[in-house]
C-alpha positions in Angstrom: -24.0 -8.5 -8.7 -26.6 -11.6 -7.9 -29.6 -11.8 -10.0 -32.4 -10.3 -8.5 -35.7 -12.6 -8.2 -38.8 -12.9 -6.2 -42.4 -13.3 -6.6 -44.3 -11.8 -3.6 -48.3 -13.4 -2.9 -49.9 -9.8 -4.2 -47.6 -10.4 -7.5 -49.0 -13.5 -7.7 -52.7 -12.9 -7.4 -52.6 -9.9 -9.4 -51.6 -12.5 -12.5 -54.3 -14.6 -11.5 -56.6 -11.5 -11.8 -55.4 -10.9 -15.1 -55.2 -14.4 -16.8 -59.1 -15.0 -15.5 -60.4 -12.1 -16.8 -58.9 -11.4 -20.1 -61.4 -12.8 -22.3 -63.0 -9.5 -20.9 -60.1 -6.9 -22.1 -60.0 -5.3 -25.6 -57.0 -3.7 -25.2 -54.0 -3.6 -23.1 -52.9 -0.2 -22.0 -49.0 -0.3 -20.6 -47.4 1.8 -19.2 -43.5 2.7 -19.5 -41.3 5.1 -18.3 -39.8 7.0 -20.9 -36.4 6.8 -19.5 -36.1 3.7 -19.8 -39.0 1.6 -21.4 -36.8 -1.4 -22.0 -36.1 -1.8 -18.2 -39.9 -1.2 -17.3 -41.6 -3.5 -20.0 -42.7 -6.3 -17.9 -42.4 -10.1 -19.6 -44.9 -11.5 -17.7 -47.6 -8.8 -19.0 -46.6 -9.4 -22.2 -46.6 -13.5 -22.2 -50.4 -13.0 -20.1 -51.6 -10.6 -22.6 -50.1 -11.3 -26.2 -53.3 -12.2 -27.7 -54.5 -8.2 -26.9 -53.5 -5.1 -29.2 -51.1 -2.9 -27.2 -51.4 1.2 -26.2 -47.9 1.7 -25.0 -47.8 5.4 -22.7 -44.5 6.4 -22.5 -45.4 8.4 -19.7 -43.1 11.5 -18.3 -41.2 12.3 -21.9 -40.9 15.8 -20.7 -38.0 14.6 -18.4 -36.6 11.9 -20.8 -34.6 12.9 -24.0 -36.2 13.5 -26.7 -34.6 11.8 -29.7 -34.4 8.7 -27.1 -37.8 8.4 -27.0 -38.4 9.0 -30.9 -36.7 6.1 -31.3 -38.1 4.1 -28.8 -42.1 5.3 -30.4 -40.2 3.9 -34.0 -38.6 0.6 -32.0 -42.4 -0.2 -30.9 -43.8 0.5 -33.9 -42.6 -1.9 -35.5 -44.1 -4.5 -32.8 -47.6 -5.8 -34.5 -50.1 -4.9 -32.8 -49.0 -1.8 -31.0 -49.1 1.9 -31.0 -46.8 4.2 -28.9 -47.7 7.2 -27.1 -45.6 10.0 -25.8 -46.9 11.5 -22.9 -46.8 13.4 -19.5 -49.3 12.1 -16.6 -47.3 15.5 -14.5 -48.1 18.2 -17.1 -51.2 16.0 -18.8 -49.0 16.5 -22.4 -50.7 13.5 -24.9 -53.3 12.4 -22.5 -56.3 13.2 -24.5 -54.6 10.8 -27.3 -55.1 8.1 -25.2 -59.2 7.6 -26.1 -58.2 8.1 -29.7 -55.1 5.1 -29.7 -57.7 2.5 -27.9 -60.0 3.4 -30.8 -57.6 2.9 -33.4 -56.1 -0.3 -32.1 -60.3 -1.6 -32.0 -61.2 0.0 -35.1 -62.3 -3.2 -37.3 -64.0 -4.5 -34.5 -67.7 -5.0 -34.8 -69.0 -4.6 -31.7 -67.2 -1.1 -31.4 -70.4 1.2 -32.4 -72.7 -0.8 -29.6 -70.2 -1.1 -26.3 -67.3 0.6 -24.6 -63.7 -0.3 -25.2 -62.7 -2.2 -22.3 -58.9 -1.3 -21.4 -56.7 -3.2 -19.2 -54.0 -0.4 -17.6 -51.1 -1.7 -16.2 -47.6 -0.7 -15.2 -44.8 -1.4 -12.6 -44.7 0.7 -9.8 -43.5 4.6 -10.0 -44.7 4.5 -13.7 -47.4 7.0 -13.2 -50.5 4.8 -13.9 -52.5 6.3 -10.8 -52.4 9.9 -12.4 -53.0 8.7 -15.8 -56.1 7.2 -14.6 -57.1 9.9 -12.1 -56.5 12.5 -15.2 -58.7 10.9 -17.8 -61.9 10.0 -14.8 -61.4 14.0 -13.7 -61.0 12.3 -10.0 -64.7 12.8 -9.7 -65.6 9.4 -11.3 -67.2 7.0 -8.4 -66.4 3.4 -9.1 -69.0 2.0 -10.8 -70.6 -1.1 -10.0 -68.7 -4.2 -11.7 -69.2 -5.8 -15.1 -70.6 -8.9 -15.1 -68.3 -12.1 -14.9 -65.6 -9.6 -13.8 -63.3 -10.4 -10.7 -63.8 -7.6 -7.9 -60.9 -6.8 -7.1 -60.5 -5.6 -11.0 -61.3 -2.1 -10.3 -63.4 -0.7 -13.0 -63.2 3.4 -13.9 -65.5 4.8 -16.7 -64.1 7.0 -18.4 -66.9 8.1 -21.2 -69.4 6.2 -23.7 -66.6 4.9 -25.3 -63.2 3.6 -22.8 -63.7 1.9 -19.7 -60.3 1.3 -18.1 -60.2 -1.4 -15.6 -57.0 -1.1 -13.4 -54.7 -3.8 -11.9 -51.9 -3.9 -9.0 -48.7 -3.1 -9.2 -47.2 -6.4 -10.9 -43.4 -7.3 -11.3 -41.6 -10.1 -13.0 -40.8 -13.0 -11.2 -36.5 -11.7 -12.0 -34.2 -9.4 -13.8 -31.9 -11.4 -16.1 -29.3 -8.8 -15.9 -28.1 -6.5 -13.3 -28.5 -3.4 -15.4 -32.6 -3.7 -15.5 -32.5 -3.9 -11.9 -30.4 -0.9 -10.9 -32.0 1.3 -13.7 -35.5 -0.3 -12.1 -34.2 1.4 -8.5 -32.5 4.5 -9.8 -36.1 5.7 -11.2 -38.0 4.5 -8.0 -40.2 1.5 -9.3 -38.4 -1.0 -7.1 -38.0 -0.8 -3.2 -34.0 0.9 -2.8 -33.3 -1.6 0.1 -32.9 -4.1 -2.4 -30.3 -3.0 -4.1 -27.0 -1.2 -2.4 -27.5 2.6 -3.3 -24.2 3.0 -4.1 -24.5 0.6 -6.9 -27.5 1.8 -8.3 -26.0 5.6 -8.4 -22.6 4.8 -9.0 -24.5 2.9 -12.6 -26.0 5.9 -12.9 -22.6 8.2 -12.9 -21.0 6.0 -15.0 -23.9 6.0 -17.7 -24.2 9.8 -17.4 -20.9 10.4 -17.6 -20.4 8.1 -20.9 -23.6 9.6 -22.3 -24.7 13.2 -21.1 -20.9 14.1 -20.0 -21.6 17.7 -20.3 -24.5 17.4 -18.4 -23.0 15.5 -14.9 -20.1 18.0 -15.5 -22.6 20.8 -15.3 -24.5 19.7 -12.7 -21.8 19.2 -10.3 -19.2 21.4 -11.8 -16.4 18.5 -12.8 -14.5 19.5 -16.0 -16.5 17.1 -18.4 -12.7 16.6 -20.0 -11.5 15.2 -17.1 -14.6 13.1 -15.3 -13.3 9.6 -13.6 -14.4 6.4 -15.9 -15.1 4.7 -12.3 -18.4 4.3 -10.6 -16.2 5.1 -7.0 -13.9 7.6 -8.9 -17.2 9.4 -9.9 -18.5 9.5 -6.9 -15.9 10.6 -4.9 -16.0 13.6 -7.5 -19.1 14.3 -7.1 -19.0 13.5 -2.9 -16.0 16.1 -2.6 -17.6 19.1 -4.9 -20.9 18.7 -3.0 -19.6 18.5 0.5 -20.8 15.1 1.1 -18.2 14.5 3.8 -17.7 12.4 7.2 -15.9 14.5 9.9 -11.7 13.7 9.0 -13.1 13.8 5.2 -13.8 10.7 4.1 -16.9 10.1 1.9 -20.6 10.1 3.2 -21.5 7.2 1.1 -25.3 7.6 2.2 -25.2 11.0 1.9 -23.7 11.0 -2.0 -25.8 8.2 -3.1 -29.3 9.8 -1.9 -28.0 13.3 -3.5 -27.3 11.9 -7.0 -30.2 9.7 -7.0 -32.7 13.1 -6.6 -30.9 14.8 -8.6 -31.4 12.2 -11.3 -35.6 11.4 -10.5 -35.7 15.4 -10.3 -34.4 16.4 -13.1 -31.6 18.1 -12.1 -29.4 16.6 -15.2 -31.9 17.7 -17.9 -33.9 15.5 -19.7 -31.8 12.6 -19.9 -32.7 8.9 -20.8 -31.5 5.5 -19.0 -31.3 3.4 -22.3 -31.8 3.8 -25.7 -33.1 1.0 -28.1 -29.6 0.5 -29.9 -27.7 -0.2 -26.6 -27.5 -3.9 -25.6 -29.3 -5.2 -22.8 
């Protein structure tokens, strides 16, 4: 598979919104998908921001496995300057931690009894940022009228005395070094699926299941879990001939297959399953 790259002009001024006004931020709020936090943590964030402490969200746990993501909140841990939360933006699980991690990450800072923390929120697309943001301002917050020095198109949202988050675009990574971020990217919706072939992103997504949650994929589709295919096509076909996904003389309904397994997947339908784990290699 070709290496995915591009840097659109909104990608591009949205870094340029965040490199001018930093000396603004406090904190650096990111946030990840649970299922896969590797694939969603966005180099270019972290090279514009490393100076900042880090509140890492890693929003929707509740469909993510759960000793995955204990072990991704231990893997982060150990980063300096950064402190892990497990939450859900869906079912608002963790969200009133949020105030509580800014505080901690600012707490021997000396201007933190006379101002609010300012927060920089940020994620790739799909992540669930927009909810996490419309949960803590109640979505009855007006926007308030913009902090000094601050570039307009930052938007500000108060949240109370103490946590002001101030919201960017969507911003990507210039490319994917491997493959694998970039189908995992697709298969949770956080990248458009015309740029990748859907039957590679859900044929990675059989094969991974298969070799991790095989009882799981076997339930789901009703495949002896002792006899699934070790193929991304073998798997499909499996999966295309138990669900009817057919073309009239019975060949496969490519289309038909990959858009089934691919809801199935960002609806749960496997159980709470995660895309990577912090032991596997990139």
């Amino acid at each position: 598979m070709a290496q995915i790259q591009w840097f659109p002009g909104h990608m591009a001024k949205t870094k340029r919104l965040i490199q001018n006004n930093l000396k603004l931020i406090d904190v650096v709020i990111e946030v990840l998908d649970a299922r896969a936090p590797r694939a969603g943590t966005n180099p270019l964030l972290r090279q514009i921001t490393r100076s900042k402490p880090r509140l890492i969200l890693l929003n929707k746990c509740d469909l993510a496995d759960p000793e995955a993501t204990a072990r991704w909140e231990q893997e982060f841990r150990r980063e300096g300057g950064s402190l892990p939360l497990k939450i859900s933006a869906a079912t608002r699980q963790g969200l009133e931690a949020i105030p509580g991690g800014c505080r901690e990450l600012c707490a021997n800072c000396e201007w933190l009894a006379r101002r609010p923390i300012r927060a920089l929120i940020s994620g790739i697309p799909n992540s669930g940022k927009s909810t996490i943001i419309n949960a803590l301002a109640k979505r009855n917050r007006a926007q308030a009228a913009a902090v000094p020095g601050l570039t307009r198109q930052l938007q500000r949202v108060p949240i109370n005395r103490q946590l002001e988050l101030f919201d960017t675009p969507g911003l990507l990574w210039h490319k994917f070094d491997t493959p694998r971020t970039g189908l995992i990217l697709a298969a949770i919706g956080a990248i458009k699926e015309s740029i990748l072939p859907e039957e590679d992103v859900s044929g990675h997504i059989l094969l991974y299941l298969a070799r991790r949650y095989p009882a799981a994929l076997a339930a789901r589709y009703g495949i002896d879990a002792a006899a699934l295919p070790n193929s991304p096509a073998a798997l499909t076909e499996a999966v295309a001939r138990r669900r009817g996904c057919l073309l009239p003389g019975g060949a496969i309904d490519h289309i038909r297959v990959c858009q089934l397994i691919l809801k199935d997947l960002r609806e749960a339908k496997f159980g709470t399953v995660s895309l990577e784990w912090p032991e596997e290699a990139e």
